[in-house]
C-alpha positions as CSV (number, residue, x, y, z in Angstrom):
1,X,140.0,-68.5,-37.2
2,X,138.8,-68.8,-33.3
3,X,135.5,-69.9,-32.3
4,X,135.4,-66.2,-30.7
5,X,136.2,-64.4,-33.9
6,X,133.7,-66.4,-35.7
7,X,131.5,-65.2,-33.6
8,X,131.8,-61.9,-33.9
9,X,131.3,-62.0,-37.5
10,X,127.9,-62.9,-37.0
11,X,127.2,-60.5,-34.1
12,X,123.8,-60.1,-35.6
13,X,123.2,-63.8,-35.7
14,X,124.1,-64.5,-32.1
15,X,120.8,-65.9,-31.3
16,X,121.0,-68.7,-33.5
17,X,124.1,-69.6,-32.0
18,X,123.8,-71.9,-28.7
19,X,126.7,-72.3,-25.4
20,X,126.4,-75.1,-24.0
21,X,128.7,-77.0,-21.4
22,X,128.8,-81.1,-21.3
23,X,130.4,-83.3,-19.1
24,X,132.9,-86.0,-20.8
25,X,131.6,-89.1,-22.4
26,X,128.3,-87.3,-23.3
27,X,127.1,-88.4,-26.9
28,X,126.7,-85.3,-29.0
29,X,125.7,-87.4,-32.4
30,X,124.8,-91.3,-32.4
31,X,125.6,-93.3,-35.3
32,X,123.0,-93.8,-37.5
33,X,121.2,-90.4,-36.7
34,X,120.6,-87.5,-39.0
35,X,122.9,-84.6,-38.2
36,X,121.2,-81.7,-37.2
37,X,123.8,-79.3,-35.4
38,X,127.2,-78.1,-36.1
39,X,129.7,-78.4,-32.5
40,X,132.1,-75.6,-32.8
41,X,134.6,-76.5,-29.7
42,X,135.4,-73.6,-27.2
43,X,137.2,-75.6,-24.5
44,X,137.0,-79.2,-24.3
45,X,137.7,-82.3,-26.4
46,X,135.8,-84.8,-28.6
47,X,136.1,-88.3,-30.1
48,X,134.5,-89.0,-33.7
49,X,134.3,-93.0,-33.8
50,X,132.7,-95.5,-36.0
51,X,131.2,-99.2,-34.5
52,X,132.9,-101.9,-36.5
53,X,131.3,-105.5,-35.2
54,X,131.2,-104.2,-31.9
55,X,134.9,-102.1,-31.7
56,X,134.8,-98.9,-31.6
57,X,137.4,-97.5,-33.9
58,X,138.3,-93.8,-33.6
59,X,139.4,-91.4,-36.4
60,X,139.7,-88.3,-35.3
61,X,139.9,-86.1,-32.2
62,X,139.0,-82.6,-32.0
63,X,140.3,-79.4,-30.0
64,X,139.6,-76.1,-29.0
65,X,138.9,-73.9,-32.4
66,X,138.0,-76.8,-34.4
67,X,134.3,-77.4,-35.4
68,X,132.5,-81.1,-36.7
69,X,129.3,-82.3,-37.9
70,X,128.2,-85.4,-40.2
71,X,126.3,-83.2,-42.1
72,X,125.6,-85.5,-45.6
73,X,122.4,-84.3,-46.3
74,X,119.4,-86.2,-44.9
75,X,121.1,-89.7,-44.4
76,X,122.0,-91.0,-41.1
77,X,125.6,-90.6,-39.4
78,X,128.5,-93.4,-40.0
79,X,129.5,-92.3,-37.1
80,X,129.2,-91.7,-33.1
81,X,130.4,-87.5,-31.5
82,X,131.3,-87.8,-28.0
83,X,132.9,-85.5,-25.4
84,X,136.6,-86.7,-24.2
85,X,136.4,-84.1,-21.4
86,X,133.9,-81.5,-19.8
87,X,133.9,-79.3,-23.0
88,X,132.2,-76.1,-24.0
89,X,130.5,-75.8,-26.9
90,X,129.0,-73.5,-29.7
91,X,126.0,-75.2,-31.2
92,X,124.2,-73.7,-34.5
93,X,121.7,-75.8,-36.6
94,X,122.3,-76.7,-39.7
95,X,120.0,-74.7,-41.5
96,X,120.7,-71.9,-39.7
97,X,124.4,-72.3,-40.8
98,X,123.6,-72.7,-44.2
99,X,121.9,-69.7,-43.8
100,X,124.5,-67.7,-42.3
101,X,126.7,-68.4,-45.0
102,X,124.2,-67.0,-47.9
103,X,124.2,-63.9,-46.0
104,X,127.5,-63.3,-45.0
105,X,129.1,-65.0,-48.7
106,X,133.0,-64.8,-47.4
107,X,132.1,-67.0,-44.9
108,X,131.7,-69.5,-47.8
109,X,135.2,-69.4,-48.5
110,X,136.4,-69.9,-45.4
111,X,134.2,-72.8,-44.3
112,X,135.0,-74.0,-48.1
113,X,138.5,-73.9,-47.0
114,X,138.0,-75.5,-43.6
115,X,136.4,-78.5,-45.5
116,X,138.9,-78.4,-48.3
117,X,141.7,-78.8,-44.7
118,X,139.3,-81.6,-43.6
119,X,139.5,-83.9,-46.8
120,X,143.2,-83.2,-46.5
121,X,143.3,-84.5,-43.1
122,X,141.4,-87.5,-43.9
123,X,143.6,-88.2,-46.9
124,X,146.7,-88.8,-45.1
125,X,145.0,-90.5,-42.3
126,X,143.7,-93.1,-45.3
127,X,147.5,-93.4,-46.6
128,X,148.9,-93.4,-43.5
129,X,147.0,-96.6,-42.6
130,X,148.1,-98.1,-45.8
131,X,151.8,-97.1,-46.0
132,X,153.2,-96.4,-42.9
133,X,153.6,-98.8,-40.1
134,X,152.0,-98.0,-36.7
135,X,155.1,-97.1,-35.2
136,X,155.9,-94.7,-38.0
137,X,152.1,-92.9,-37.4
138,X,152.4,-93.2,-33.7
139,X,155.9,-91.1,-34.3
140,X,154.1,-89.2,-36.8
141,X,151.4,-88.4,-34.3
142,X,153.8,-87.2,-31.4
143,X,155.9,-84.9,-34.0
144,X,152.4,-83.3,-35.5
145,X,149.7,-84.2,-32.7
146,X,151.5,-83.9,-29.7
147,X,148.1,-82.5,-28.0
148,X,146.4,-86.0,-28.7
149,X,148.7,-87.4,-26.7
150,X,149.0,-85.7,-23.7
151,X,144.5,-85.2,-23.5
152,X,143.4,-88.6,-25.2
153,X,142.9,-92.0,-23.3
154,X,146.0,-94.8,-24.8
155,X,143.4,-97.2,-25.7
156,X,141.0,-94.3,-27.9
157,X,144.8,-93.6,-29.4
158,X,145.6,-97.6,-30.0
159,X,141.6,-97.4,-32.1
160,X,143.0,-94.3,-34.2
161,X,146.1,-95.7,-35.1
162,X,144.4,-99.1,-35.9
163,X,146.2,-101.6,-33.2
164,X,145.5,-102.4,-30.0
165,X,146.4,-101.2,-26.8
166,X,149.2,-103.6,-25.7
167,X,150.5,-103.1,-29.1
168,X,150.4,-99.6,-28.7
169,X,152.6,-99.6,-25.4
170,X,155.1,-101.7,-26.7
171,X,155.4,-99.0,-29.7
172,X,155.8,-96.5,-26.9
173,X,158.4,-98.4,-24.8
174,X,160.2,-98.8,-28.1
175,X,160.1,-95.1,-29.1
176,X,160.6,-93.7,-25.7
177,X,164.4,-96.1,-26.3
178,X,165.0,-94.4,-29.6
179,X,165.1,-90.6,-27.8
């Protein structure tokens, strides 16, 4: 579902719903605070990254039509949102989303099955770390990803797929003989 039809579903609700434009590298959610807002991504690109002793390692990247939050209650983030480029974006509260969806109940299902998507996601992103090599996910990312890519700096990709960036061209110089 687009940003634009979701939207629409909740014509009645547009006030509660927020367009904003950011330029890249602007911090959306720091680790360690307490979500508040839901970033629904109209145009752009962002990086969700977590601090490990000073590294910042990232594990996932999102597009246009994909939404994020670290909405876990009350407790603080375990990790940092940030813009990769200038990126539009539809902002709702929280609350006001968790609203919405009491009113409008098939909304549950599909935000239910966005989540459901989500855990998926981060499944094989946890097995892929622990059964494939990096050169098998860096393959795996240009057959499935291709967007990352062609939008994401090399050394935010070398983070995600858990090696570094020299690492990382080598892998490239050794796929790109392979084709």
């Amino acid at each position: 579902m687009s940003i634009a039809s979701l939207l629409n579903k909740f014509e009645n609700y547009k006030h509660l719903f927020e367009e904003i434009t950011v330029p890249k590298r602007t911090v959306l959610l720091q680790e360690e605070e307490i979500s508040q807002k839901i970033f629904f991504v109209k145009q752009g690109a962002l990086r969700l990254w977590a601090n490990n002793n000073g590294e910042d390692i990232s594990f996932r990247f999102c597009f246009e039509n994909e939404a994020t939050s670290a909405f876990l209650g009350n407790e603080p983030s375990i990790f940092t949102i940030e813009t990769l480029e200038t990126s539009t974006l539809i902002v709702v509260k929280i609350e006001d989303f968790k609203k919405l969806l009491e009113i409008v109940p098939e909304y549950k299902d599909v935000f239910i099955g966005l989540l459901t998507k989500r855990v998926h996601d981060y499944a094989k992103l946890f097995l892929s770390r622990i059964t494939k090599t990096p050169e098998q996910r860096y393959i795996d990312m240009m057959n499935n990803n291709p967007e990352i890519l062609l939008r994401v700096p090399q050394h935010y990709i070398a983070t995600y797929l858990g090696i570094t960036p020299v690492s990382l061209s080598r892998i490239r110089n050794r796929v790109a003989k392979m084709q």
